[in-house]
FIKOLZA-1660 file (N, C-alpha, C; in steps of 0.1 Angstrom, whole numbers, plus 5000, padded with zeros to 4 digits):
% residues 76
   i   px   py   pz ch aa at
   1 9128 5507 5028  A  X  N
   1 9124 5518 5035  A  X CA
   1 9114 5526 5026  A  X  C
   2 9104 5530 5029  A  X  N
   2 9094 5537 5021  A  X CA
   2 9101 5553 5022  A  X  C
   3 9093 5553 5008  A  X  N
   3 9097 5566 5006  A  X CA
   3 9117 5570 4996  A  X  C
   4 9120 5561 5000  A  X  N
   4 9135 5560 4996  A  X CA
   4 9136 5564 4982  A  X  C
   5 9146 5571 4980  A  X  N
   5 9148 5577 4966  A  X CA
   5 9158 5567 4957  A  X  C
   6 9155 5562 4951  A  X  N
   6 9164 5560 4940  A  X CA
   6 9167 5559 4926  A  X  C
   7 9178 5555 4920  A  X  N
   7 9185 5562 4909  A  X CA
   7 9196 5554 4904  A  X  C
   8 9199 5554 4893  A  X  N
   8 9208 5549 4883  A  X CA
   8 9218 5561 4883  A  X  C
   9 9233 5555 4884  A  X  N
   9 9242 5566 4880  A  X CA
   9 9252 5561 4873  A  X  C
  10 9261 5567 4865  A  X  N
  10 9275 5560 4857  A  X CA
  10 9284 5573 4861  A  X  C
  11 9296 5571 4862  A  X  N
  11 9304 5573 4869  A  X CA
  11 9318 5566 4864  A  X  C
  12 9330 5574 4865  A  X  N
  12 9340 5565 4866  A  X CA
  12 9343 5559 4878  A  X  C
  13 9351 5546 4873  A  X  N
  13 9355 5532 4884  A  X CA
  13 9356 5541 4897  A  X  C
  14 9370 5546 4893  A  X  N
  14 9377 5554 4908  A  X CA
  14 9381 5542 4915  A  X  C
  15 9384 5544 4928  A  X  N
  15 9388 5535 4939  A  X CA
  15 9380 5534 4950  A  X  C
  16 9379 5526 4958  A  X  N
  16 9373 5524 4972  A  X CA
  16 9371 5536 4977  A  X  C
  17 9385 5547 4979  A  X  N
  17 9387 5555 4987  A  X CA
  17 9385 5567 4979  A  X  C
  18 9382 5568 4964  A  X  N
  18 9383 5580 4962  A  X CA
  18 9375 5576 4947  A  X  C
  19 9361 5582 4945  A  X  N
  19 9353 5578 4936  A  X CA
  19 9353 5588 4921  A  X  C
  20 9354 5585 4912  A  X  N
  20 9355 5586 4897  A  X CA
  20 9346 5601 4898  A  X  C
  21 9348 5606 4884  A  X  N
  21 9342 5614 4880  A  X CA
  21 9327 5613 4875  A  X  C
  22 9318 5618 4881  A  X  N
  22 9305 5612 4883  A  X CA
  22 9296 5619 4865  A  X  C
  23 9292 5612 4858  A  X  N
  23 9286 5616 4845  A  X CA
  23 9270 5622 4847  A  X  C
  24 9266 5611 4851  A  X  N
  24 9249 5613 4850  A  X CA
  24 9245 5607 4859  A  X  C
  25 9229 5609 4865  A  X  N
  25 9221 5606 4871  A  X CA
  25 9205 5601 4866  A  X  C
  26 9203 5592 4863  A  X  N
  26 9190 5585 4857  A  X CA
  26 9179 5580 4867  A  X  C
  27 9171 5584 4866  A  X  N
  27 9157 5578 4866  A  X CA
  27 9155 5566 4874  A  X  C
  28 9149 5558 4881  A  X  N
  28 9148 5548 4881  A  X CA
  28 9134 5537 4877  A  X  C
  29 9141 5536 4865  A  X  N
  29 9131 5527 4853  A  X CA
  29 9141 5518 4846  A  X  C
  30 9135 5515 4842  A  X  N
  30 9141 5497 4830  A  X CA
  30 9141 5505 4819  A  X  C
  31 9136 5521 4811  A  X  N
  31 9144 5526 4801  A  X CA
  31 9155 5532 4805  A  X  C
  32 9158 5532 4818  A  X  N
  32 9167 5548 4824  A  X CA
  32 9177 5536 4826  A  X  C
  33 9177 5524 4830  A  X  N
  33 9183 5516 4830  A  X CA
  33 9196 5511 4820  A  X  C
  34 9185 5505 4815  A  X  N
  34 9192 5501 4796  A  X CA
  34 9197 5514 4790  A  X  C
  35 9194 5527 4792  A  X  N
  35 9203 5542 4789  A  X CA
  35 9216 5543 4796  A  X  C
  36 9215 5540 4809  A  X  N
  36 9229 5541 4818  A  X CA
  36 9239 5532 4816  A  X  C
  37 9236 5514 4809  A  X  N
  37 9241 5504 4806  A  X CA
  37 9252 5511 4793  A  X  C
  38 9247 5510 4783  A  X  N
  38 9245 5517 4769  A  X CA
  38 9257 5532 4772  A  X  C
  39 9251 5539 4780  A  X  N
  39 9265 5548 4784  A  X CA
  39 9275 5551 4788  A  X  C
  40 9274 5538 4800  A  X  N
  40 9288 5534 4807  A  X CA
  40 9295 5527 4796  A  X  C
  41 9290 5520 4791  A  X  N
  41 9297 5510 4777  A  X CA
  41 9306 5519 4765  A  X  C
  42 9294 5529 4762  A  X  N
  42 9300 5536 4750  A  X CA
  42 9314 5549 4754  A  X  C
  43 9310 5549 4770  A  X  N
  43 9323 5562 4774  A  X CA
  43 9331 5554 4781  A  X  C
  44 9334 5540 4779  A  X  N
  44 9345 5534 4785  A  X CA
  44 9352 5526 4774  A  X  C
  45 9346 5529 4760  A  X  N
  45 9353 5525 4748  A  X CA
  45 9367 5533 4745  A  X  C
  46 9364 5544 4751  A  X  N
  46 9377 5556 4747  A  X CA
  46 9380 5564 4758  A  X  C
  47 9378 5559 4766  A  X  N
  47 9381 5562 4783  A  X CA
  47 9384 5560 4795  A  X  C
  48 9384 5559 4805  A  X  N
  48 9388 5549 4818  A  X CA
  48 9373 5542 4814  A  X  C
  49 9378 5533 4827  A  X  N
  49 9369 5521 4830  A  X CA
  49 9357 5531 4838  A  X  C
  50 9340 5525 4835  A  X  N
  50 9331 5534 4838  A  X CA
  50 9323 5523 4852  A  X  C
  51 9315 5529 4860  A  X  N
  51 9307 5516 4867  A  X CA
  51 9292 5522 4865  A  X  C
  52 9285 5517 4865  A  X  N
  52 9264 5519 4868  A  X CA
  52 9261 5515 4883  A  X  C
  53 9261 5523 4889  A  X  N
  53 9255 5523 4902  A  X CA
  53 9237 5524 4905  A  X  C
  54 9238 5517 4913  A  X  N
  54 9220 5519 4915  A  X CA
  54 9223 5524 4930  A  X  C
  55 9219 5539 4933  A  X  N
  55 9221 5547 4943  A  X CA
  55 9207 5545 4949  A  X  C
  56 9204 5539 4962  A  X  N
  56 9189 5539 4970  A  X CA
  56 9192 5547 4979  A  X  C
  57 9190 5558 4984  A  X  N
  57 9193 5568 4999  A  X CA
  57 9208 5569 4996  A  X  C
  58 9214 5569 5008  A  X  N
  58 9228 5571 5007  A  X CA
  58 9237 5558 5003  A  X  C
  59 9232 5547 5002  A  X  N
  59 9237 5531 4993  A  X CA
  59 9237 5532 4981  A  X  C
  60 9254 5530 4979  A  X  N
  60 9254 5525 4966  A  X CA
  60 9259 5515 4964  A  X  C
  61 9249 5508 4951  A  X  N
  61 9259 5493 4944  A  X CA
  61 9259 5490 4932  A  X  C
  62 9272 5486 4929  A  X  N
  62 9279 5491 4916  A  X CA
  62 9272 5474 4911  A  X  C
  63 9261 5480 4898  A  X  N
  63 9253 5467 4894  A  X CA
  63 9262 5463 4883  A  X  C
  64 9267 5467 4870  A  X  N
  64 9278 5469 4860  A  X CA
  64 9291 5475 4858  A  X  C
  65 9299 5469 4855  A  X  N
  65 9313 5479 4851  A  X CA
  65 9317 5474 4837  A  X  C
  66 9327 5486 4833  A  X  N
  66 9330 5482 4814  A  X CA
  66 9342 5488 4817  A  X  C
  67 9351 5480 4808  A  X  N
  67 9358 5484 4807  A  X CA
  67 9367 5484 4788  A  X  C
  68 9371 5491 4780  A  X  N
  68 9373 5490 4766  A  X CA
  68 9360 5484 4759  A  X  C
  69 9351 5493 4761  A  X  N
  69 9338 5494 4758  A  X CA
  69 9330 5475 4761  A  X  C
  70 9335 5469 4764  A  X  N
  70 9327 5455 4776  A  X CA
  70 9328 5453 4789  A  X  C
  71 9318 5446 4795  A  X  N
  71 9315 5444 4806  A  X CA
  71 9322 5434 4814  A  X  C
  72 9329 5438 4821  A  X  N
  72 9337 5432 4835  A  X CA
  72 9331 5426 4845  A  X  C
  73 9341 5416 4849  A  X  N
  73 9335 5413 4862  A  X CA
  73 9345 5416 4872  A  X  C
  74 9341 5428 4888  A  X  N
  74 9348 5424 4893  A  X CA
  74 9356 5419 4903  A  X  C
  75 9363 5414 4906  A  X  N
  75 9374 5408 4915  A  X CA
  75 9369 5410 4928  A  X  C
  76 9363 5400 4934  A  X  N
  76 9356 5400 4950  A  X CA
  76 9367 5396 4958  A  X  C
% end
């Protein structure tokens, strides 16, 4: 869709029904990228489990999750 906004976000996991505590909002670039990766990782070393969303309009999809500061895969 032209014109569409989008953005990187990290966020905690949360549930289906009821979404995490939302941290930041990035840019959408390959540095803003590799920054959101990097900070989901380092605030899920000593905290809940984090996800990296790439937000386009009102879609989101959760591109990474960490969990004890590594990356998860998960459970489809």
């Amino acid at each position: 869709m032209p014109g569409e906004r989008r953005a990187y976000v990290v966020r905690e996991a949360g549930t289906p029904s009821r979404l995490g505590k939302l941290y930041k909002i990035y840019p959408y670039t390959l540095s803003s990228l590799l920054e959101a990766l990097e900070d989901a990782r380092f605030r899920s070393h000593t905290g809940p489990p984090q996800v990296v969303l790439l937000m386009a309009g009102r879609q989101r999809t959760v591109i990474r999750r960490f969990e004890h500061g590594r990356q998860v895969t998960e459970a489809r």
